[in-house]
Legacy VTK file of the C-alpha trace (Angstrom):
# vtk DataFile Version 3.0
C-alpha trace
ASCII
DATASET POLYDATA
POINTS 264 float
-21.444 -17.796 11.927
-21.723 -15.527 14.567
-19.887 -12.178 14.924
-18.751 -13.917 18.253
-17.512 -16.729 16.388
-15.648 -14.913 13.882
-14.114 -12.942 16.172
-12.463 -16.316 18.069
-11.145 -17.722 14.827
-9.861 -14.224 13.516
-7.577 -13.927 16.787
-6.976 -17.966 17.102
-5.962 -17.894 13.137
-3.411 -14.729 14.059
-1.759 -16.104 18.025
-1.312 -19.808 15.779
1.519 -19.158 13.679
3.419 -17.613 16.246
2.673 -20.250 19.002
3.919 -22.865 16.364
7.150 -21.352 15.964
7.308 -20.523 19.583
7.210 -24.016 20.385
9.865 -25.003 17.327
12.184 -22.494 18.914
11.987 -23.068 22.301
12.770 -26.687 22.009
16.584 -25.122 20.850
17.282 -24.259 24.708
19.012 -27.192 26.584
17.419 -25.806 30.021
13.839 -24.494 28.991
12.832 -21.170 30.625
9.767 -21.296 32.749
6.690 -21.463 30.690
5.045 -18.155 32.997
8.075 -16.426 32.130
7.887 -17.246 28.207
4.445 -16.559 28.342
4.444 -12.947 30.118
7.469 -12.086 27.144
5.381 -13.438 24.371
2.261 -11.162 26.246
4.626 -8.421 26.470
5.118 -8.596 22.811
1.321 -8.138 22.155
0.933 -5.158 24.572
3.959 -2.965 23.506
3.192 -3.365 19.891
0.855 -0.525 19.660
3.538 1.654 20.405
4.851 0.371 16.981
1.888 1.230 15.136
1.511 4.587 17.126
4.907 5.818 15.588
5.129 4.169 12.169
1.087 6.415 11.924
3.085 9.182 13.072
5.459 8.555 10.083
3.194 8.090 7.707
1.273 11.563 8.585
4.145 13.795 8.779
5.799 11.963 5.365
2.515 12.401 3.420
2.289 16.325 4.678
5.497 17.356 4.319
5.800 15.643 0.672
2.108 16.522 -0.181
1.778 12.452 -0.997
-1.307 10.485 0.131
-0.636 8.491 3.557
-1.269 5.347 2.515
1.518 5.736 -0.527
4.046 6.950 2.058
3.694 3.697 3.463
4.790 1.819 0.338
8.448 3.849 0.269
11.925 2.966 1.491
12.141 5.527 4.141
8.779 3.901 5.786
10.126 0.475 5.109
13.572 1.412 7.597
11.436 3.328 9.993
9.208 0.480 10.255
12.033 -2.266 10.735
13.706 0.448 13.438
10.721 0.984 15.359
10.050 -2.642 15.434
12.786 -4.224 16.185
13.593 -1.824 18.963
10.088 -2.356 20.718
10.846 -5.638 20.670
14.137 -5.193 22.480
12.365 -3.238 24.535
9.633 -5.090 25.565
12.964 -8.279 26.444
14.832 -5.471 28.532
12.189 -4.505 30.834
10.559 -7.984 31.430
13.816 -9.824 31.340
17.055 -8.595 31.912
16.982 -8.653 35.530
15.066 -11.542 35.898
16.979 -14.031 37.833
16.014 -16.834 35.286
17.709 -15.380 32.923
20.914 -17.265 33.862
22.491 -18.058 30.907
24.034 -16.616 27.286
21.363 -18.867 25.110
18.115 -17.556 27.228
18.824 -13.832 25.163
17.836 -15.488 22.092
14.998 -17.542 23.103
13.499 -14.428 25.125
14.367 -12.046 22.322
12.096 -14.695 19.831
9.554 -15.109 22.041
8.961 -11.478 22.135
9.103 -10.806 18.475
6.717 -13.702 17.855
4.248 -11.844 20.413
4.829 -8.691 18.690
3.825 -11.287 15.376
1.025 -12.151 16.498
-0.746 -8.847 17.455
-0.144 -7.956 13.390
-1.182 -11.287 12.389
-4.749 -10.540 14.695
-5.113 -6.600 12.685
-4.209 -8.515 9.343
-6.457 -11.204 9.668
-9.522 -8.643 10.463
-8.515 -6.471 7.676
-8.641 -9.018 5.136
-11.341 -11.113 6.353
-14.276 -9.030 4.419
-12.230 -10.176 0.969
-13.514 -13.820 1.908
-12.120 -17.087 3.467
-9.987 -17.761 0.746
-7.946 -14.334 0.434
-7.841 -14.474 4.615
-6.603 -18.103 4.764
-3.941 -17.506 1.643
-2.490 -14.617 3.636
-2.558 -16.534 6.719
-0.080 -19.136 5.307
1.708 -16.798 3.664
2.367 -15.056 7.079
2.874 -18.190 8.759
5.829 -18.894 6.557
6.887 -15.233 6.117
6.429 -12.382 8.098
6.497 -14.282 11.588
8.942 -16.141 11.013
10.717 -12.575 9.997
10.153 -11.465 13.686
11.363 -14.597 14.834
14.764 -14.861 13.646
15.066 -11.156 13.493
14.307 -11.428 17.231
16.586 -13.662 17.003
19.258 -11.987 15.365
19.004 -9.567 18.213
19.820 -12.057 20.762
22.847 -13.272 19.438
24.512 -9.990 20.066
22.469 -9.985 23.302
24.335 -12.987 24.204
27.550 -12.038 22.973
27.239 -9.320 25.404
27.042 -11.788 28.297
31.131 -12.788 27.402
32.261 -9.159 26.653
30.491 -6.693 29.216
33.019 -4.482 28.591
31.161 -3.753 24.615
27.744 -4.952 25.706
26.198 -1.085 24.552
28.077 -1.487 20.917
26.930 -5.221 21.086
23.349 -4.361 21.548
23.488 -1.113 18.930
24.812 -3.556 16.670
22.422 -6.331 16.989
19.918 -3.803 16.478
21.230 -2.693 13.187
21.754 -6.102 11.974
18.500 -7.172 12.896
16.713 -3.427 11.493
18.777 -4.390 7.945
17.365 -7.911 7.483
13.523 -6.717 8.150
14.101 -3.733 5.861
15.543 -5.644 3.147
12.530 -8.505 3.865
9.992 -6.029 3.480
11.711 -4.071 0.646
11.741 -7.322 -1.069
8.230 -7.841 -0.736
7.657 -4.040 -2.177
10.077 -3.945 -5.322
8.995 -6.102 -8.243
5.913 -5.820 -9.664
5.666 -9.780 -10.427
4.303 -11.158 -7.017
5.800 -14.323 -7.130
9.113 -12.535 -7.614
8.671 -10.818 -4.935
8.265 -14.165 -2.566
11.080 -15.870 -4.103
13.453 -13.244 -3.150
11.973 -12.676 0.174
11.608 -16.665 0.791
15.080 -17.052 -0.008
16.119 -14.142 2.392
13.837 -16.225 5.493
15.959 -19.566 4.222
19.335 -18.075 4.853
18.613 -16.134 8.061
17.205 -19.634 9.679
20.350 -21.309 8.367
22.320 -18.011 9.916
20.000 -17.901 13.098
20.529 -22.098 13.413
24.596 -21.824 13.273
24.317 -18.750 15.818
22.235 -21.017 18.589
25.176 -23.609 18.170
27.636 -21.077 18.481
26.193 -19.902 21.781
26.200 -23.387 23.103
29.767 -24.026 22.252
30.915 -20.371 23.553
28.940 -21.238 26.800
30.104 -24.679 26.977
33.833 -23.670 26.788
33.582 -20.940 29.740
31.563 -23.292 31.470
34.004 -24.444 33.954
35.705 -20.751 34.513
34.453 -18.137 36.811
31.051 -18.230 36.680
28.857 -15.025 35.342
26.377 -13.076 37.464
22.839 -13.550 35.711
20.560 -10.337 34.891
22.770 -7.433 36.694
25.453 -7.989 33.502
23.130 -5.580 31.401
22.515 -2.214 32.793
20.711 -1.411 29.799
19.820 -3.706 29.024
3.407 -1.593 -1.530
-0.313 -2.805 -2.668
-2.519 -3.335 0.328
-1.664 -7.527 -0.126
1.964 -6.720 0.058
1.285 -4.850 2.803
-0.862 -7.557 4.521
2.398 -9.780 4.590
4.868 -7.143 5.290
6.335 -7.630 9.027
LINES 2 266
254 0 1 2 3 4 5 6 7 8 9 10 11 12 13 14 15 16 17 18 19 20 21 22 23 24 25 26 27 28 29 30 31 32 33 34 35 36 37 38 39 40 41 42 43 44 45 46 47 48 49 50 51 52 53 54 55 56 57 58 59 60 61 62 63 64 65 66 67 68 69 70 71 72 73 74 75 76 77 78 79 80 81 82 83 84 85 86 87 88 89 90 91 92 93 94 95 96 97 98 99 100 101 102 103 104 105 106 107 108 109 110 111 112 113 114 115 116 117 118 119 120 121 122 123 124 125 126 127 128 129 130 131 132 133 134 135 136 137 138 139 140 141 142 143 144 145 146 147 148 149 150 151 152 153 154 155 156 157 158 159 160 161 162 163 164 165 166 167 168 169 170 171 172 173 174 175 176 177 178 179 180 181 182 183 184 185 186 187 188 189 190 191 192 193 194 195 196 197 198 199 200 201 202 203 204 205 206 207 208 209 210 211 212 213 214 215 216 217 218 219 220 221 222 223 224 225 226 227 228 229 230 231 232 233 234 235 236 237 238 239 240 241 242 243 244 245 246 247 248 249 250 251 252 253
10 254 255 256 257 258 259 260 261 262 263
């Protein structure tokens, strides 16, 4: 096989899992957003996630020399774990706010959540693409058991910590008057559930331990993250024939190296 070649099925193996769940998601939105729009989010969530890796680098180097630890062990501890889930989850509100949040399509109290996914499964992708090179020299078998294990784990982390987010997003849309404690919020919520994903992931020594607890974790949250969609449709529904809200302009501010490879 070409180096050409490889290089296809490398990236095509790392955008698939998130387009799947792309798709699965969207299909919760009564009035689907314009598929440009969905696809310059889920390209914004590819193209701001160096900034991610920029910082959590930065992390890693000043951890390892200030503690005199080797970088790549500073990377398997708790306070890299949080950073990580921080930086992440803000770049991916970040990436929603400046694409979004005065976009006139985004009309309506459900559209936070199904931007705020669609970003975080962008941001999925581009580590899917760096995790699929890196393991790709181990052989076709080691790259297409940590495919499916990211499939089923780490992207659907971003997801429906994306998601997460975009509850209180949309929660904003009914109480303006808390929308900055609403978003701070979200953000914590969302920064706790990929730190304790990943920390699962990182804390037993018995692998398959370690993807029971964190499988169990994903289970709940898409419960959690299904209930909160139907929330936001019944909110909406109820205020639908009041006053009607003003679209964008209501937010001014808007391990081991295989743990690692499935760590979002």
């Amino acid at each position: 096989m070409s180096p050409t070649l490889i290089n296809v099925v490398l990236i095509s193996l790392g955008l698939t899992p998130s387009l799947v769940w792309l798709y699965f998601f969207a299909k919760k939105d009564c009035h689907p957003e314009p598929k440009n729009l969905l696809a310059q989010t889920f390209l914004m969530g590819i193209i701001i996630s160096p900034i991610a890796i920029l910082l959590q680098f930065s992390f890693a180097q000043l951890a390892s020399t200030i503690t005199g630890i080797d970088q790549a062990l500073t990377q398997n501890t708790s306070y890299f774990f949080l950073w990580a889930a921080v930086v992440e989850e803000a770049i991916k509100f970040y990436a929603v706010r400046v694409l979004i949040m005065r976009n006139p399509e985004f009309d309506e109290p459900i559209d936070a959540m199904i931007y705020m996914i669609t970003a975080g499964l962008g941001f999925a992708a581009m580590e899917n693409i760096l995790v699929m090179f890196r393991v790709f020299p181990d052989g076709a078998q080691t790259t297409l058991a940590t495919w499916a294990l990211r499939f089923t784990g780490a992207t659907l982390l971003h997801a429906l910590s994306s998601g997460l987010m975009g509850y209180f997003l949309a929660m904003s849309w009914f109480f303006q008057d808390h929308k900055k404690k609403l978003i701070v919020v979200g953000l914590i919520m969302a920064t706790i559930f990929h730190f304790t994903f990943n920390t699962f992931l990182s804390a037993f020594e018995d692998r398959v331990t370690s993807l029971i607890y964190s499988t169990s974790l994903l289970l709940i949250m898409a419960f959690l993250v299904s209930i909160l969609f139907d929330k936001i449709k019944e909110r909406r529904g109820k205020t639908a024939a009041g006053p009607a809200i003003t679209s964008p302009a209501f937010l001014k501010y808007g391990v081991s190296n295989k743990s690692i490879n499935l760590l979002g």
